[in-house]
C-alpha positions as CSV (number, residue, x, y, z in Angstrom):
1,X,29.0,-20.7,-142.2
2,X,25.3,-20.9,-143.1
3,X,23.7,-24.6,-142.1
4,X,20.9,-25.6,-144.2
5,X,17.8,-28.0,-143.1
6,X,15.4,-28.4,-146.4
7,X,12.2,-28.3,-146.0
8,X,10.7,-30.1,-149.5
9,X,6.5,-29.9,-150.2
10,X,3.2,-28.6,-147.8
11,X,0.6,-29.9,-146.4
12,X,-1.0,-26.6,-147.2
13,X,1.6,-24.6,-149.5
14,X,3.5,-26.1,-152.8
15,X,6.5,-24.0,-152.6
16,X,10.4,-25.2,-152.0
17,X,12.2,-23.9,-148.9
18,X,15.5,-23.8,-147.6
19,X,15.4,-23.4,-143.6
20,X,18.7,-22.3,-142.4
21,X,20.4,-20.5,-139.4
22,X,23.9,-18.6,-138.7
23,X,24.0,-18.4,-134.9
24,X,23.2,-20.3,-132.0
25,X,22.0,-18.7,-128.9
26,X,21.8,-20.1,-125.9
27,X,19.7,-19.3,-122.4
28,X,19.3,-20.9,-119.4
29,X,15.9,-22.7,-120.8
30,X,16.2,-22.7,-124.3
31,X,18.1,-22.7,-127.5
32,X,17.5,-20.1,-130.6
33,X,19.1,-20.8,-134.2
34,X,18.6,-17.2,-135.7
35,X,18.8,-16.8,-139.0
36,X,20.3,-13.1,-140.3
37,X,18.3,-13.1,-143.6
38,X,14.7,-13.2,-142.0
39,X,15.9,-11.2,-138.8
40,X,14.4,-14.2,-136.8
41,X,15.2,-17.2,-135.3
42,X,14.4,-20.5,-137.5
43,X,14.7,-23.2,-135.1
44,X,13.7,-23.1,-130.8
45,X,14.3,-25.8,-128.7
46,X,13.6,-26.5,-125.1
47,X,12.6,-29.2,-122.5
48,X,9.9,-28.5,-120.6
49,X,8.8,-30.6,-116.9
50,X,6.0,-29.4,-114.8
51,X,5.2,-26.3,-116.8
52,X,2.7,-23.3,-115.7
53,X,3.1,-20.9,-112.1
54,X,1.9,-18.2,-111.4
55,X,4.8,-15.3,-112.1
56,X,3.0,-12.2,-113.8
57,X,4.1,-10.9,-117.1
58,X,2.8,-7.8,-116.8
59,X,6.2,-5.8,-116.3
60,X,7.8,-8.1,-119.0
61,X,8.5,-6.7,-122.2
62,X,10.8,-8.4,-125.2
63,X,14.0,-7.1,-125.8
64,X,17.2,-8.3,-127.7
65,X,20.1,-8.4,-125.2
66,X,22.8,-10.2,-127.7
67,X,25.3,-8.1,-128.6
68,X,26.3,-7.5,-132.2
69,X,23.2,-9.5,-132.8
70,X,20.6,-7.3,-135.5
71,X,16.6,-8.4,-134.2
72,X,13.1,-7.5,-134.7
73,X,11.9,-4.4,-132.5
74,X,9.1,-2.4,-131.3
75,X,9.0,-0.5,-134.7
76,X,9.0,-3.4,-136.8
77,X,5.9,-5.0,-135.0
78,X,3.9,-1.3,-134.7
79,X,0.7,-1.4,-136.3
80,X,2.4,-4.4,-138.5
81,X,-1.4,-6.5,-137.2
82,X,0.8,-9.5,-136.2
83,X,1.1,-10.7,-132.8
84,X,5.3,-11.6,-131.3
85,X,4.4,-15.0,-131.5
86,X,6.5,-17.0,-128.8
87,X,8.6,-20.3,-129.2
88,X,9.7,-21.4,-126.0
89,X,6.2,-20.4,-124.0
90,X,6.2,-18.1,-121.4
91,X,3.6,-19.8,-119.5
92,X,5.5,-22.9,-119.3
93,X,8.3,-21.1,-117.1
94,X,5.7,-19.0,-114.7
95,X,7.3,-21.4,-111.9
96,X,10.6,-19.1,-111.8
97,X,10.3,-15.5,-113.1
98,X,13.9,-15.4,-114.0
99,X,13.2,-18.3,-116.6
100,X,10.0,-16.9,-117.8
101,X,11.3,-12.9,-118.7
102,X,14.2,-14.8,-120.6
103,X,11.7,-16.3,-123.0
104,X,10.5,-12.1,-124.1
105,X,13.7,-11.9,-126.4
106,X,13.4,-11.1,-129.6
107,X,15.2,-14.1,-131.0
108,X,12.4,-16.3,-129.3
109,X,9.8,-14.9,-131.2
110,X,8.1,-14.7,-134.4
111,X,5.5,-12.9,-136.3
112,X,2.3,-14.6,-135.9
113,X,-1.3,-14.3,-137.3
114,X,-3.4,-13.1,-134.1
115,X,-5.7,-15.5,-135.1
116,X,-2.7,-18.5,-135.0
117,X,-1.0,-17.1,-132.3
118,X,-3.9,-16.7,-130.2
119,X,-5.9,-19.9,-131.6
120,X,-4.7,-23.2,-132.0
121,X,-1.2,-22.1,-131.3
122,X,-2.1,-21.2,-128.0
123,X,-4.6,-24.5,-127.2
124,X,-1.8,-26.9,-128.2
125,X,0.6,-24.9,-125.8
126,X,-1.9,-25.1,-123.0
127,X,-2.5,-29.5,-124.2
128,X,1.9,-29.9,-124.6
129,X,2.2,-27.8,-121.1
130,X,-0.3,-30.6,-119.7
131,X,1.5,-33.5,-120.5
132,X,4.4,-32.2,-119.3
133,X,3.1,-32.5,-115.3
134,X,4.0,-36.2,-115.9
135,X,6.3,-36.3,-118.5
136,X,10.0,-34.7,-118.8
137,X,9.3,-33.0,-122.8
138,X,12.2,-31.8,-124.9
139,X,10.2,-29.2,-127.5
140,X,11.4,-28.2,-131.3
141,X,10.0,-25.4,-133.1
142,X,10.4,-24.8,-136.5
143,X,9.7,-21.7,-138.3
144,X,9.4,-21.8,-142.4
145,X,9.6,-18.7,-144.1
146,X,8.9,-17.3,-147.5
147,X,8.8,-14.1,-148.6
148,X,6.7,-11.9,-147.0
149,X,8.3,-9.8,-144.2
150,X,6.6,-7.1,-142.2
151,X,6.2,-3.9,-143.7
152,X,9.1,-1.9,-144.2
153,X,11.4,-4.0,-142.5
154,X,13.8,-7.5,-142.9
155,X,11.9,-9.3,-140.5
156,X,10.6,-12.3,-141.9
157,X,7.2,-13.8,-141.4
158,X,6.6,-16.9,-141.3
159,X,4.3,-19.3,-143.6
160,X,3.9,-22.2,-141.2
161,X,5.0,-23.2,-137.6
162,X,6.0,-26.6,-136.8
163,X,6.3,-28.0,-133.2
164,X,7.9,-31.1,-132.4
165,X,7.2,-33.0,-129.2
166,X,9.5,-35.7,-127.7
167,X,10.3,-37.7,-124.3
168,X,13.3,-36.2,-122.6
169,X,15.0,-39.3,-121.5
170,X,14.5,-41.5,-124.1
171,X,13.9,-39.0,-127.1
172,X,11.1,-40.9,-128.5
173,X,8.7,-39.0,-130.1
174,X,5.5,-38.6,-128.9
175,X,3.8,-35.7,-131.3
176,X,4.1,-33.5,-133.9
177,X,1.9,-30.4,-135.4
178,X,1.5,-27.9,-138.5
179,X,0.3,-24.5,-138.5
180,X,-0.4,-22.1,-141.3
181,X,0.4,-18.8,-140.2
182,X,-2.9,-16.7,-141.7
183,X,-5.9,-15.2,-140.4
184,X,-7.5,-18.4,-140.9
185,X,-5.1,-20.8,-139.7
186,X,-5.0,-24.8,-139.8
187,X,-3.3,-27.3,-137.9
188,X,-2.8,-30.6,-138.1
189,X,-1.3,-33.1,-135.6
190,X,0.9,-35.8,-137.3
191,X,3.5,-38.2,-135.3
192,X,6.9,-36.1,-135.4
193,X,8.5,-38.7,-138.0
194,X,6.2,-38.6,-140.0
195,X,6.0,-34.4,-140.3
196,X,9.9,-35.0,-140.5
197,X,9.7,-37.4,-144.0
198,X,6.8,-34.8,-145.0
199,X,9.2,-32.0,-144.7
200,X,12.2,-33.9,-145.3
201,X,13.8,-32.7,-142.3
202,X,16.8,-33.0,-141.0
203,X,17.2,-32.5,-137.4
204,X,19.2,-35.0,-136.3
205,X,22.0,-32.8,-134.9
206,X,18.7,-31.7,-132.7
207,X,17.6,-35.4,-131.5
208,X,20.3,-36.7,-129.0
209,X,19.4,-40.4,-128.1
């Protein structure tokens, strides 16, 4: 049975969208909810303390190891120009190797603009992975799709990114950001509530207080 968040009006784009997902996967250090129509997942969750280490990458390469479970691969992403954006960082679990190959999976990844990916996606990763050397975080992503996919393929791109950032132990929120997914990408920080009455989100299921 499909489960359906609605995501109603943009900041940037003036379209309707229905977010959904049909399976929940869960790791050691995150949480993917995949959806089977854009071959990706929707929703990623994690909580993040004391992020960064030093574990190289450079042997690491994504993979889907779910059984029965249809992903992205190599071929989809060859010469498609867009980067396999992660959701749960990898540099926020470089303090245990184990953690940090789980997050190359295919169903912890979406397609992302280069210049997103490697831009202000990757600045506000490096600011949310320096709060968290004080602070225990607990991190939604939020993927909302259209209807562009990459060439030849059912996997879904995404129009804008959402992240989601709130205090572990007492679920407060603390912030909240938009990205447009495009060669010339904009963000824009709001206060997670207020991102969640833009969208009209419903993520409660998500927020355990």
């Amino acid at each position: 049975m499909k489960h359906t968040l609605l995501i109603i009006f943009s900041i940037f784009l003036s379209h309707l969208y229905s977010q959904t997902y049909d399976v929940v996967i869960k790791k050691q250090n995150y949480t993917s909810y995949f959806e089977y129509d854009y071959t990706n997942p929707t929703i990623v969750t994690y909580n993040l303390y004391k992020g960064g280490g030093n574990c190289s990458r450079s042997k690491f390469y994504f993979k889907n190891d779910e059984s029965g479970l249809r992903t992205a691969s190599d071929t989809d992403y060859s010469k498609s120009g867009y980067d396999k954006g992660h959701l749960a960082n990898a540099e926020d679990f470089a303090f245990d190797c184990v953690l940090d190959e789980l997050t190359f999976r295919y169903y912890n990844c979406v397609p992302q603009n280069p210049k997103m990916n490697r831009g202000p996606w990757k600045k506000v990763e490096t600011q949310i992975r320096e709060v968290s050397q004080n602070r225990e975080l607990f991190i939604i992503c939020i993927n909302i799709f259209g209807n562009n996919y990459l060439k030849n393929t059912k996997v879904g791109i995404p129009t804008e990114c959402i992240k989601l950032v709130y205090d572990t132990k007492s679920m407060q929120p603390i912030t909240g950001y938009i990205f447009t997914n495009t060669s010339e990408p904009k963000f824009l920080e709001l206060p997670p509530n207020n991102i969640i009455k833009l969208k009209n989100l419903n993520i409660d299921f998500l927020i355990k207080k």
